[in-house]
C-alpha positions in Angstrom: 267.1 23.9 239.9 268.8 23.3 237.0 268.6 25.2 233.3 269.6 23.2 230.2 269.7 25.1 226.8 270.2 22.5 224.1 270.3 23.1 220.1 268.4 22.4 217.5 270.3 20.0 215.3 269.8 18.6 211.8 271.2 15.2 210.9 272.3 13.1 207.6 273.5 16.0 205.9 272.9 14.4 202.3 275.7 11.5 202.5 275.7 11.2 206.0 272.9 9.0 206.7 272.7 8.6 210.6 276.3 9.7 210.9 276.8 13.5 210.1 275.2 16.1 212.2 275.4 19.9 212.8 273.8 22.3 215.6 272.2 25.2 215.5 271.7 28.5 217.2 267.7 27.2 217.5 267.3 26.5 221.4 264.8 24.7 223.6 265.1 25.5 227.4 264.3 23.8 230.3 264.3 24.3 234.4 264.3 20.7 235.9 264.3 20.1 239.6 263.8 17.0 241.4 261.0 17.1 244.2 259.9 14.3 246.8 257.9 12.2 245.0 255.8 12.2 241.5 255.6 14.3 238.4 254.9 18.2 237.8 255.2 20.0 234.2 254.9 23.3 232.9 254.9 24.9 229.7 253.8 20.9 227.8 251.1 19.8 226.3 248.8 17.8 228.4 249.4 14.7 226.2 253.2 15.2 227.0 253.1 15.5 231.0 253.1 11.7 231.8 255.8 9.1 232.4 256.7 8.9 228.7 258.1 12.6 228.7 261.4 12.5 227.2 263.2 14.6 229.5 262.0 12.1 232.1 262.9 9.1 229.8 266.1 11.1 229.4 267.1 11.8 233.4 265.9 8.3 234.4 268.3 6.5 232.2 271.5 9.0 233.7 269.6 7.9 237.1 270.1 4.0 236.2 273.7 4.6 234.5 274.5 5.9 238.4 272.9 3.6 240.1 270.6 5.6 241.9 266.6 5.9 242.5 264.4 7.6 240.9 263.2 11.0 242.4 260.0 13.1 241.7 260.4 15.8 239.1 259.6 19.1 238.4 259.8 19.5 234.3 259.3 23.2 232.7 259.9 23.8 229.2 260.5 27.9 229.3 261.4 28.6 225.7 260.4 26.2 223.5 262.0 27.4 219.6 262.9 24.1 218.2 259.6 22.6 215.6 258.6 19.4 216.6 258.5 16.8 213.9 260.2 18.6 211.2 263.9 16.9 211.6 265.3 19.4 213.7 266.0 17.5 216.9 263.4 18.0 218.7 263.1 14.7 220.7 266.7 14.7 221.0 266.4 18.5 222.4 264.3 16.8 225.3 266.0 13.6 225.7 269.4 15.5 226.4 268.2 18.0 228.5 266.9 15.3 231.2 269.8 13.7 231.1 272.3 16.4 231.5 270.1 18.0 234.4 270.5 14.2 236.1 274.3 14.6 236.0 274.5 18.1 237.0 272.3 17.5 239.9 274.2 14.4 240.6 278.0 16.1 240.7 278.6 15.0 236.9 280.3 12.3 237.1 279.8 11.2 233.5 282.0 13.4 230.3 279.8 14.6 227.4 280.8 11.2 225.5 279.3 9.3 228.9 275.9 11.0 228.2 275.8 10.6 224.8 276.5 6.7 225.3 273.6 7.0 227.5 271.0 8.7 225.5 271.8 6.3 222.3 270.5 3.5 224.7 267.5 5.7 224.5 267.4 7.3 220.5 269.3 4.3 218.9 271.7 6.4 216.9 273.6 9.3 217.4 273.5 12.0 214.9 271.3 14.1 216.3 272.4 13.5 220.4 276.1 14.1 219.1 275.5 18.0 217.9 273.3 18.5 220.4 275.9 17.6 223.4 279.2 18.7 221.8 278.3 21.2 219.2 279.0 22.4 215.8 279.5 19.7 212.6 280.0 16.3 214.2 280.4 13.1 212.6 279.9 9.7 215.1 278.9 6.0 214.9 278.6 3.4 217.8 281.0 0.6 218.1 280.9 -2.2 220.8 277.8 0.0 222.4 280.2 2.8 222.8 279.5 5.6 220.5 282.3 7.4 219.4 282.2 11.2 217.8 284.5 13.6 215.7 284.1 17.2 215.5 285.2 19.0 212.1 285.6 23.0 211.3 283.4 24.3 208.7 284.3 27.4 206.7 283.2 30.8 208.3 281.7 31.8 205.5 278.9 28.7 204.9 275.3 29.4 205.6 272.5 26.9 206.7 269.2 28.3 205.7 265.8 25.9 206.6 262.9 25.9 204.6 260.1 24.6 207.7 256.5 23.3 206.6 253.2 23.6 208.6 252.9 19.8 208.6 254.8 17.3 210.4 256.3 14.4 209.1 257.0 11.4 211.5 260.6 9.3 212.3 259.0 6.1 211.9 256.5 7.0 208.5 260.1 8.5 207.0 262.5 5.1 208.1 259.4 2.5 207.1 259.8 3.5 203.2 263.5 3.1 203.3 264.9 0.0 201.7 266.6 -2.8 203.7 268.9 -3.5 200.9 270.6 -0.9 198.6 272.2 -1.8 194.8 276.3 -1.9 196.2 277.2 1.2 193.7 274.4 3.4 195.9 276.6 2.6 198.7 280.0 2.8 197.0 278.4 6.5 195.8 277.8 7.7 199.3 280.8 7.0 201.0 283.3 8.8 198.6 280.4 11.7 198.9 280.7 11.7 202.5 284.4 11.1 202.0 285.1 14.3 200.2 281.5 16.4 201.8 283.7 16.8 205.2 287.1 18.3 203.8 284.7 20.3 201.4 282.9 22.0 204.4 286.2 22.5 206.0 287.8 24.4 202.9 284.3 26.3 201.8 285.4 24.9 198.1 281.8 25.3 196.7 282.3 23.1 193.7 283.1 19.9 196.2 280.1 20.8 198.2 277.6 21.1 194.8 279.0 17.9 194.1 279.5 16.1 197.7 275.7 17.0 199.2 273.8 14.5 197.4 272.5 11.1 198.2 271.7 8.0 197.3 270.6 6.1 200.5 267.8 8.1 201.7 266.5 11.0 200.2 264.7 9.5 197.2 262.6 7.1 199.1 261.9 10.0 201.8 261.6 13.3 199.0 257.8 12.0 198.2 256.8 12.3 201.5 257.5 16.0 201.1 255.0 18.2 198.8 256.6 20.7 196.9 260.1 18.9 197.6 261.8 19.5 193.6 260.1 22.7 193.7 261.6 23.8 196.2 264.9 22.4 195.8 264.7 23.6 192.0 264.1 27.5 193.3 266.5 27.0 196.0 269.7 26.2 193.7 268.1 29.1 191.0 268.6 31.4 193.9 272.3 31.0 194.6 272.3 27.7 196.8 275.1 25.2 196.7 273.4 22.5 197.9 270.2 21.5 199.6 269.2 18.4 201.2 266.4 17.0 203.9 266.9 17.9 207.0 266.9 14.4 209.6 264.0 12.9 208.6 262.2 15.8 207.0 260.4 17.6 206.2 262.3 20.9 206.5 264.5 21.4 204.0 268.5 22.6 204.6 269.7 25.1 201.9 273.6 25.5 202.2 274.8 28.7 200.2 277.8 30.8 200.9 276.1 34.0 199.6 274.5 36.8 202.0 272.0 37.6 199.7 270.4 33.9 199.8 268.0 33.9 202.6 266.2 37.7 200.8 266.6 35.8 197.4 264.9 32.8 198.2 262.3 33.8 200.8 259.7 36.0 198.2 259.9 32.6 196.1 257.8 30.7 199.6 254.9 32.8 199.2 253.0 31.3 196.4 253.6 27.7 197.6 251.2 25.7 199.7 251.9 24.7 203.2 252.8 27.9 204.2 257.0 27.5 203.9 258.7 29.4 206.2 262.6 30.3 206.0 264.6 30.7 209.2 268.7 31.3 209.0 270.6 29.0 211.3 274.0 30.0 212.2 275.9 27.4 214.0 276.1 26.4 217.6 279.5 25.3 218.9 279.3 25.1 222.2 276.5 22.5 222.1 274.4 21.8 225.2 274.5 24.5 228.6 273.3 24.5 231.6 273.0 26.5 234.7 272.3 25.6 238.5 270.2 28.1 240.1 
């Protein structure tokens, strides 16, 4: 039996479209063990326990990487804090978790950057998978098939704060409104962003990040999808945030501040608002994804 913890993660970042990610002290937990023959689940939704499981999807495709047959599987989700559908990493949560379990069980004979190549087979980009396997701010793209993945520092004093909805918002609705050409200055605009967003986190230098965490790629084709977005984001700087972007895909929202008094400041201001905003403080992970063999 084998216990994976893995992070919630948020990805994009406001420049970083499908390249920067973070973690977050959010976990889902699972105890995996492999049994004769068929499928067993605990702790899932009935529409969940089938073949299309992503811890499955995840362990089978460390069990092909290996070479090796498929076994029967015994799949229990015991503490289950990450939202699903609302750009935190959920499915990348699951997807991880299967396929660190396969390696564990199987003597791990593939590094952290051998499983992340494996599960972007799987989730076809890496922003989320990186944080979730190596912890902390990570930035990573795939070349050649190969994904590749750099960690950076961020200042001790920076604060993530998520503003969570009581409605989902799916991957595919939030990619099918993006365009599949953008004006060359949008582009030219988000890399010296990104460029300058990283060192900016590094240093804590809040007039950088103010001017760094925006985006011209994503968020205004994906902001409509989220009601109450300029409201929010209006309130949010009012009460002492530097920044604030979409988290993923959406449709919680990521306030960066660097002030204590933030998260009490900006929380009385979710009460009046419609779909029941909730604000949860997300200090970061750095160790990325655990596990223990029981």
């Amino acid at each position: 039996m084998v216990t994976v913890r893995v992070p919630a993660t948020t990805a994009n970042i406001g420049p970083g479209f499908d390249t920067f990610g973070c973690a977050f002290q959010l976990y889902n937990t699972f105890k995996i063990e492999e049994q004769p023959a068929g499928l067993s689940f605990e702790g899932f939704d009935s529409v969940f326990c089938n073949e299309g499981n992503l811890v499955v999807v995840g362990y089978r495709a460390v069990m092909n990487a290996l070479h090796l047959p498929m076994p029967g599987l015994y799949v229990a989700i015991t503490e289950n804090e990450i939202p699903i559908c609302r750009g935190l990493g959920s499915s990348s949560s699951l997807i991880v978790a299967g396929a660190v379990a396969a390696n564990v069980i199987h003597g791990e004979p593939l590094s952290r950057l051998d499983l992340l190549a494996v599960c972007v087979e799987l989730e076809g980009h890496p922003d989320n998978l990186a944080p979730a396997l190596l912890g902390g701010l990570v930035t990573s793209y795939v070349e050649a098939h190969r994904p590749l993945a750099v960690r950076y520092n961020l200042h001790k004093s920076l604060r993530f704060t998520a503003l969570i909805p009581d409605f989902e918002l799916s991957t595919h609705l939030a990619r099918s409104v993006l365009p599949k050409s953008v004006p060359f200055a949008d582009a030219i605009f988000n890399i010296s962003r990104a460029a300058v967003l990283l060192k900016s986190l590094e240093e804590g230098n809040e007039d950088l990040i103010r001017t760094a965490l925006v985006d011209r790629l994503h968020q205004p084709y994906r902001a409509p999808l989220i009601p109450g977005y300029e409201e929010l984001r209006a309130r949010a700087l009012e009460s002492g945030a530097l920044a604030f972007c979409i988290s993923g895909a959406g449709p919680t929202l990521l306030c960066l501040s660097m002030d204590e008094g933030f998260d009490a400041e900006m929380e009385p201001k979710l009460g009046a608002l419609p779909n029941n905003w909730q604000l949860l403080s997300l200090p970061i992970d750095h160790n990325g994804v655990q596990y223990t063999v029981e």
